[in-house]
C-alpha positions as CSV (number, residue, x, y, z in Angstrom):
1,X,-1.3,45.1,9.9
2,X,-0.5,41.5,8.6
3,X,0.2,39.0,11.6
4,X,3.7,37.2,11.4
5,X,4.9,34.3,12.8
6,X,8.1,35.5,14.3
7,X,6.5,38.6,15.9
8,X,8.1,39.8,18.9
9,X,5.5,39.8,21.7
10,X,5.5,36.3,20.8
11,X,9.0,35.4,20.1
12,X,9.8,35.7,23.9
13,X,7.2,33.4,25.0
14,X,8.1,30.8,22.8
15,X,11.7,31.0,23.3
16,X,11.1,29.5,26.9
17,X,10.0,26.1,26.2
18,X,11.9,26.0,23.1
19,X,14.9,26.5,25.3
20,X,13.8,23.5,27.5
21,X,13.2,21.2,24.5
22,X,16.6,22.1,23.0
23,X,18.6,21.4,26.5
24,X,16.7,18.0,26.9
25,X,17.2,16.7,23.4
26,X,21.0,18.1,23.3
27,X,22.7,14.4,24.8
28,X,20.7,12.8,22.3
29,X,22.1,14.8,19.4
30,X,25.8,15.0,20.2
31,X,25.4,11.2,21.3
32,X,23.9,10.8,17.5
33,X,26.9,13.5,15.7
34,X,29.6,11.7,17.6
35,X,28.4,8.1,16.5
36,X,28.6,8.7,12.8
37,X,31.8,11.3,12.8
38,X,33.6,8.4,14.6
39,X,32.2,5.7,12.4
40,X,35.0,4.3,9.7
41,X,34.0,5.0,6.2
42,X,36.6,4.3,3.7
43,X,35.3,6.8,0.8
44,X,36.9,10.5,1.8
45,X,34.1,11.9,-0.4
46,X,31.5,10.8,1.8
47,X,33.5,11.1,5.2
48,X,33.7,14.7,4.1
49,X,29.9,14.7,3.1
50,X,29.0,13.5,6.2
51,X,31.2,16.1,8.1
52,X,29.4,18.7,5.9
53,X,26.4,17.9,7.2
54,X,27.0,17.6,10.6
55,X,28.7,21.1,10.7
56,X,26.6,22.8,8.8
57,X,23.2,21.3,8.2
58,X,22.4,19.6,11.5
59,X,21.0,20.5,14.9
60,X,17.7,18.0,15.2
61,X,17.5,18.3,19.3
62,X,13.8,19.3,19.3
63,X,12.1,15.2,18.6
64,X,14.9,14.0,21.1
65,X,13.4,16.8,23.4
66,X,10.0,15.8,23.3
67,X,11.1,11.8,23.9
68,X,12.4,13.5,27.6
69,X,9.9,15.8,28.6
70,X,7.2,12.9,28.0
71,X,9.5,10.7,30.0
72,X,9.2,13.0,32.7
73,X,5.9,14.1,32.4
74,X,4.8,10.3,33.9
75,X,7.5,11.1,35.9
76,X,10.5,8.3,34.6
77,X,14.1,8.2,35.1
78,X,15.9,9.6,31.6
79,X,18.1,6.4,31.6
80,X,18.6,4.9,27.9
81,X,16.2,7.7,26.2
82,X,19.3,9.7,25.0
83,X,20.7,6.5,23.2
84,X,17.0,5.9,22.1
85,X,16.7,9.6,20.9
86,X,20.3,9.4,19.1
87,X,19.2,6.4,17.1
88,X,16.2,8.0,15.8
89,X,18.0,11.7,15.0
90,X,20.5,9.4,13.0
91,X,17.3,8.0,11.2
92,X,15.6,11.4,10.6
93,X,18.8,12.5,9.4
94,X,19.2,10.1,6.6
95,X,15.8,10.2,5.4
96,X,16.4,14.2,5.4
97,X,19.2,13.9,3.1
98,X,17.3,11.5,0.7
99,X,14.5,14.0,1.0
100,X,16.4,16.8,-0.7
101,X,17.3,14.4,-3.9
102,X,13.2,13.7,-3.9
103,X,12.7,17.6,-4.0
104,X,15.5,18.7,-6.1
105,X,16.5,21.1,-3.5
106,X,20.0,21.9,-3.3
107,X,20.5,25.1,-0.8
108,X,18.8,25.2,2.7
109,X,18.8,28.3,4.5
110,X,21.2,30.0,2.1
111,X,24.0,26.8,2.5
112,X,24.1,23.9,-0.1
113,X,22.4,20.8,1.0
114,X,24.5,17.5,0.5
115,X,22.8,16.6,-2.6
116,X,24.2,20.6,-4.0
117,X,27.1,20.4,-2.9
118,X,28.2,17.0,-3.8
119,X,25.5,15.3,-5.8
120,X,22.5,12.7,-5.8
121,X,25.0,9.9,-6.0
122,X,27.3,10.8,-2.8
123,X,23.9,11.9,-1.2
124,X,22.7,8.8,-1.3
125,X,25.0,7.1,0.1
126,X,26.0,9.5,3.0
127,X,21.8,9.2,3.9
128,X,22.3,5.5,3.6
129,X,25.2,5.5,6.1
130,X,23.1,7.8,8.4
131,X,20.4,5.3,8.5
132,X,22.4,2.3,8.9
133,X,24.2,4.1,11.9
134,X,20.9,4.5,13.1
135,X,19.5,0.5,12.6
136,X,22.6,-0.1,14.4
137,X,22.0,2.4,17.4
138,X,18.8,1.0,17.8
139,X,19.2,-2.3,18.5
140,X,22.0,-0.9,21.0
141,X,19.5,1.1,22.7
142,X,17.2,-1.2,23.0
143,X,18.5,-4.1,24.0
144,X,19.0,-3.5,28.0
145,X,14.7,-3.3,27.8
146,X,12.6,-6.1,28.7
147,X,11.7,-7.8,25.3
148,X,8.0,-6.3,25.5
149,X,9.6,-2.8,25.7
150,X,12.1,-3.7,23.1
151,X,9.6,-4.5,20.9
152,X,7.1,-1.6,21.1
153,X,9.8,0.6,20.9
154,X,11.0,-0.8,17.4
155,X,7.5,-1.3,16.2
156,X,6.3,2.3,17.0
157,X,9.4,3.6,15.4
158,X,9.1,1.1,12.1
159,X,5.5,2.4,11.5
160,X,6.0,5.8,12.0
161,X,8.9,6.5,9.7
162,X,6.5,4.4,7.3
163,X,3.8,6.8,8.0
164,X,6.2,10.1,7.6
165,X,7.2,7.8,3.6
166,X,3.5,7.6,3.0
167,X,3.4,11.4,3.5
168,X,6.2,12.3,1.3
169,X,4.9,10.0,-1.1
170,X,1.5,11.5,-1.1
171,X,2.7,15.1,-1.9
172,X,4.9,14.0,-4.7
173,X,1.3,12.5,-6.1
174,X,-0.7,15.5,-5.3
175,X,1.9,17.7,-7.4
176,X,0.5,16.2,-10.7
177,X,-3.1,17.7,-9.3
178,X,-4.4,21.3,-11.1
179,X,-6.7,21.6,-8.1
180,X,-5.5,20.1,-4.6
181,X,-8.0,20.1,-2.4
182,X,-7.1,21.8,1.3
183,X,-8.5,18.5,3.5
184,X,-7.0,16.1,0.9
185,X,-3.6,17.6,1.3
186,X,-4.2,17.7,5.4
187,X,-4.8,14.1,5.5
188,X,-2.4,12.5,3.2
189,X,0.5,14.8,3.9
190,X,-0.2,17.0,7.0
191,X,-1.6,14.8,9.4
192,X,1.0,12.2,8.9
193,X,3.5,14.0,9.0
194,X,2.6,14.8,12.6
195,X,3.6,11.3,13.6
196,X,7.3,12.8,13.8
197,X,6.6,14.2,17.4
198,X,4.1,11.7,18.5
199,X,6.3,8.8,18.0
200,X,8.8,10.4,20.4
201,X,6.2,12.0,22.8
202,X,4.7,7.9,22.9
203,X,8.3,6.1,23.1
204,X,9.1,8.6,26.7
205,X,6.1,8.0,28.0
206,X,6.6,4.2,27.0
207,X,10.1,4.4,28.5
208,X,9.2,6.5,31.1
209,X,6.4,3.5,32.3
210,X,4.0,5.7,32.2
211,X,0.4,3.9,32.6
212,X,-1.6,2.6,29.7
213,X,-3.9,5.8,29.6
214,X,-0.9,8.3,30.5
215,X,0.6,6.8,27.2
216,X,-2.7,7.2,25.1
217,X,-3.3,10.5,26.2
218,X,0.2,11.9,25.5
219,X,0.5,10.3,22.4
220,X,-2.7,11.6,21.2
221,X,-1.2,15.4,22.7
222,X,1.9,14.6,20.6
223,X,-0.3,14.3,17.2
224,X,-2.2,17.1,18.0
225,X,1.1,19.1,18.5
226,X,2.6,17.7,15.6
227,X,-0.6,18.8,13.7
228,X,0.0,22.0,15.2
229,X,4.1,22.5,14.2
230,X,3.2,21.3,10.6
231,X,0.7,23.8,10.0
232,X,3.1,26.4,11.5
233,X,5.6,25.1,8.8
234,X,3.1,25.4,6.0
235,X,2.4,29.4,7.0
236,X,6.0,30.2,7.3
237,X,6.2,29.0,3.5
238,X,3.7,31.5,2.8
239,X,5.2,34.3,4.2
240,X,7.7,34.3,2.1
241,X,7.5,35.2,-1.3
242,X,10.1,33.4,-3.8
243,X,9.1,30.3,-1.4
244,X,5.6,30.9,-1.9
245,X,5.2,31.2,-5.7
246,X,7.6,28.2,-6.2
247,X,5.6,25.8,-3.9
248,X,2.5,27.4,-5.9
249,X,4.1,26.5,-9.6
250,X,6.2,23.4,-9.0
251,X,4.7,21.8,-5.5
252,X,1.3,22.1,-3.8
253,X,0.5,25.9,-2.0
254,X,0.7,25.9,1.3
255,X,-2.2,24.0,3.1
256,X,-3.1,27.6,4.7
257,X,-4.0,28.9,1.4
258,X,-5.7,26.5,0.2
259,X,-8.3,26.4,2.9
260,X,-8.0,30.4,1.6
261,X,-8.5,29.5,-2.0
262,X,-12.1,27.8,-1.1
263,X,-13.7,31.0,-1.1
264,X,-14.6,32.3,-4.6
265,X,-14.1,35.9,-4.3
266,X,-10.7,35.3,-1.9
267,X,-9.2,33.0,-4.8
268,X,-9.9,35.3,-7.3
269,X,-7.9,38.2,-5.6
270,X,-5.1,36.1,-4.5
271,X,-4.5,34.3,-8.2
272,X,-4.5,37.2,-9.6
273,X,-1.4,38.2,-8.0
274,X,-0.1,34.6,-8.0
275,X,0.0,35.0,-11.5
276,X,2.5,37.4,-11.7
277,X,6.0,36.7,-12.7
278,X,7.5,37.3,-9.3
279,X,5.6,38.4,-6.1
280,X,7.0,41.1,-4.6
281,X,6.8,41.8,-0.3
282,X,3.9,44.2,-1.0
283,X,2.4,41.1,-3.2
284,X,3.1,38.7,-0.4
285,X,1.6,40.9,2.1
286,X,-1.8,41.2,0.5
287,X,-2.1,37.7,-0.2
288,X,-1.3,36.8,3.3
289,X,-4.0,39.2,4.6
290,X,-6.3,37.5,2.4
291,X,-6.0,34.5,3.4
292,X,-6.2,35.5,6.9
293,X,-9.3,37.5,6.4
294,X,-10.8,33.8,4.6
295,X,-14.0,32.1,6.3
296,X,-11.6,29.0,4.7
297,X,-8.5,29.7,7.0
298,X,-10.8,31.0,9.3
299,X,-13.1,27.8,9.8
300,X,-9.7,25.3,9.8
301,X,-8.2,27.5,12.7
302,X,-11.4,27.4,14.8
303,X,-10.9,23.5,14.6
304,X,-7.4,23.4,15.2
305,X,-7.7,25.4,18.4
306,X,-10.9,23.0,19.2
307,X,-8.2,20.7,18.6
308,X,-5.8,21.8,20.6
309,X,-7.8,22.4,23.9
310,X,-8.5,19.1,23.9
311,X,-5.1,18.1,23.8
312,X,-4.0,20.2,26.3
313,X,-7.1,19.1,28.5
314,X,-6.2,15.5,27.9
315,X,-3.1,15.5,29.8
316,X,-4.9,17.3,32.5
317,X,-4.4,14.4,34.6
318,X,-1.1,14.0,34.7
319,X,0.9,15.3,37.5
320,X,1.9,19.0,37.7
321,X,5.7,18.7,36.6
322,X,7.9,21.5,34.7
323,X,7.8,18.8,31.7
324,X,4.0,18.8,31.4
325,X,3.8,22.6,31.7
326,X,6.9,23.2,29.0
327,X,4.5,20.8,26.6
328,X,1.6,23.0,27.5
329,X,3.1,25.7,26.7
330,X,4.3,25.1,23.8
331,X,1.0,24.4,21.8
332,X,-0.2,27.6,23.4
333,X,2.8,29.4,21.9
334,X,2.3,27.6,18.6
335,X,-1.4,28.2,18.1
336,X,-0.4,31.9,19.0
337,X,1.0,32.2,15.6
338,X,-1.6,30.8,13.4
């Protein structure tokens, strides 16, 4: 039987430290909604935009999460990471918005996006008024730090929003490409998008004044993890099938086939059925057993777990607290489903 992500001897296990994330990172969000549903924007369409998305599009408490739970994993005080976290949620936000116009994608989870329901034009603008919310929250945040705090801070969250743009931008380039090829797409896209949670895992333990190497080692843990959640997001996209065929035709395949599709006799078996008019469950079943059953998949997931051992074996040192173990836990969980 085919493997899924959301089994249920795993969904349990993973619910725990999800839990913990989502209860740490929830000041930080309703700090961030509150900001830009207060905010005075003369144009109703956008107010009402705005609104839209905040009721129905938006619950991002998981980064904000990981910015506590590496604050108290060097064992900090919480004050000014909520207002920290809220800035960069408002951020994320924008760009997410913006994102949608970039991949024409107009219904999330079964609800219009912004850019559906209202347009590239209104979208635009709401993401810009997201992100200038979110300069603005910044520099608030910021501002009670020394200035050698304030300015890592801003400088670590500067480049890595520049590093999650040079992803984007890379997959929009590798779209034009009749034969991606699996590490290509894991370095230009995957890996960078990682920075996500390592930018917050690095900015708690920076506000948390954690030591040099405490900060090293659980910023290296948050790439890894990143890594780790990315990939999961790339085999979710395989499991299901309308997803699946139109990431295959009009984007790049998920990065865990295409380490599948480096085998001859694997790629043979799975384009044939990708070259059907519509995959159907039974279709989508036999392709993900494939790629399961790949040395390709199979060699990338021996490296990942090499991967994520040494992660976990990283922050080793680092005092026994319920915020190291939740982070522990988490990648364990993760790696589960791969």
């Amino acid at each position: 039987m085919t493997k899924r992500v959301d089994s249920q001897e795993n969904e349990a296990e993973f619910r725990e430290p999800l839990k913990t994330i989502e209860k740490k990172g929830k000041t930080a969000f309703e700090t961030a909604r509150r900001a830009i549903l207060e905010e005075k924007i003369l144009s109703r369409t956008v107010r009402e935009a705005l609104d839209y998305y905040s009721a129905n599009l938006w619950f991002d408490v998981h980064h904000a999460g990981f910015l506590s739970l590496a604050c108290e994993a060097v064992r900090g005080k919480l004050d000014g990471t909520a207002l920290v976290g809220a800035a960069m949620i408002l951020l994320r936000a924008g760009i997410d918005i913006h994102d949608d116009i970039i991949d024409n994608q107009k219904t999330k989870a079964g609800k219009l996006t912004v850019y559906g329901k209202y347009g590239p034009e209104m979208a635009i603008l709401s993401g810009n008024a997201l992100l200038f919310k979110g300069f603005a929250l910044m520099n608030d945040a910021v501002a009670p730090f020394s200035k050698q705090k304030r300015e890592k801070v801003v400088d670590l969250a500067k480049n890595a929003f520049f590093e999650i743009g040079d992803a984007v931008a890379g997959e929009l380039e590798l779209r034009d490409s009749t034969n991606v090829l699996p590490n290509d797409y894991y370095n230009r896209v995957v890996r960078r998008k990682a920075v996500g949670i390592e930018v917050h895992i690095k900015i708690g333990a920076i506000l948390g004044n954690g030591t040099r190497e405490e900060i090293d080692q659980l910023s290296q843990f948050g790439r890894v993890l990143g890594i780790v959640a990315a990939v999961r997001d790339e085999l979710i996209d395989a499991y299901e099938p309308a997803e699946l065929q139109d990431r295959v035709r009009n984007e790049v395949a998920p990065l865990t086939l295409l380490y599948a599709l480096e085998d001859v006799q694997t790629k043979e078996k799975i384009n044939r059925l990708l070259r059907k008019k519509k995959l159907s469950e039974t279709d989508a079943q036999e392709i993900l057993e494939s790629m399961f059953e790949s040395e390709g998949y199979q060699r990338f997931k021996k490296d990942l777990e090499v991967s994520a051992r040494n992660a976990m074996r990283g922050i080793s040192h680092l005092k026994e607290t319920k915020a190291k173990n939740t982070l522990r836990l988490l990648i364990s969980m993760l790696m589960k489903d791969l």
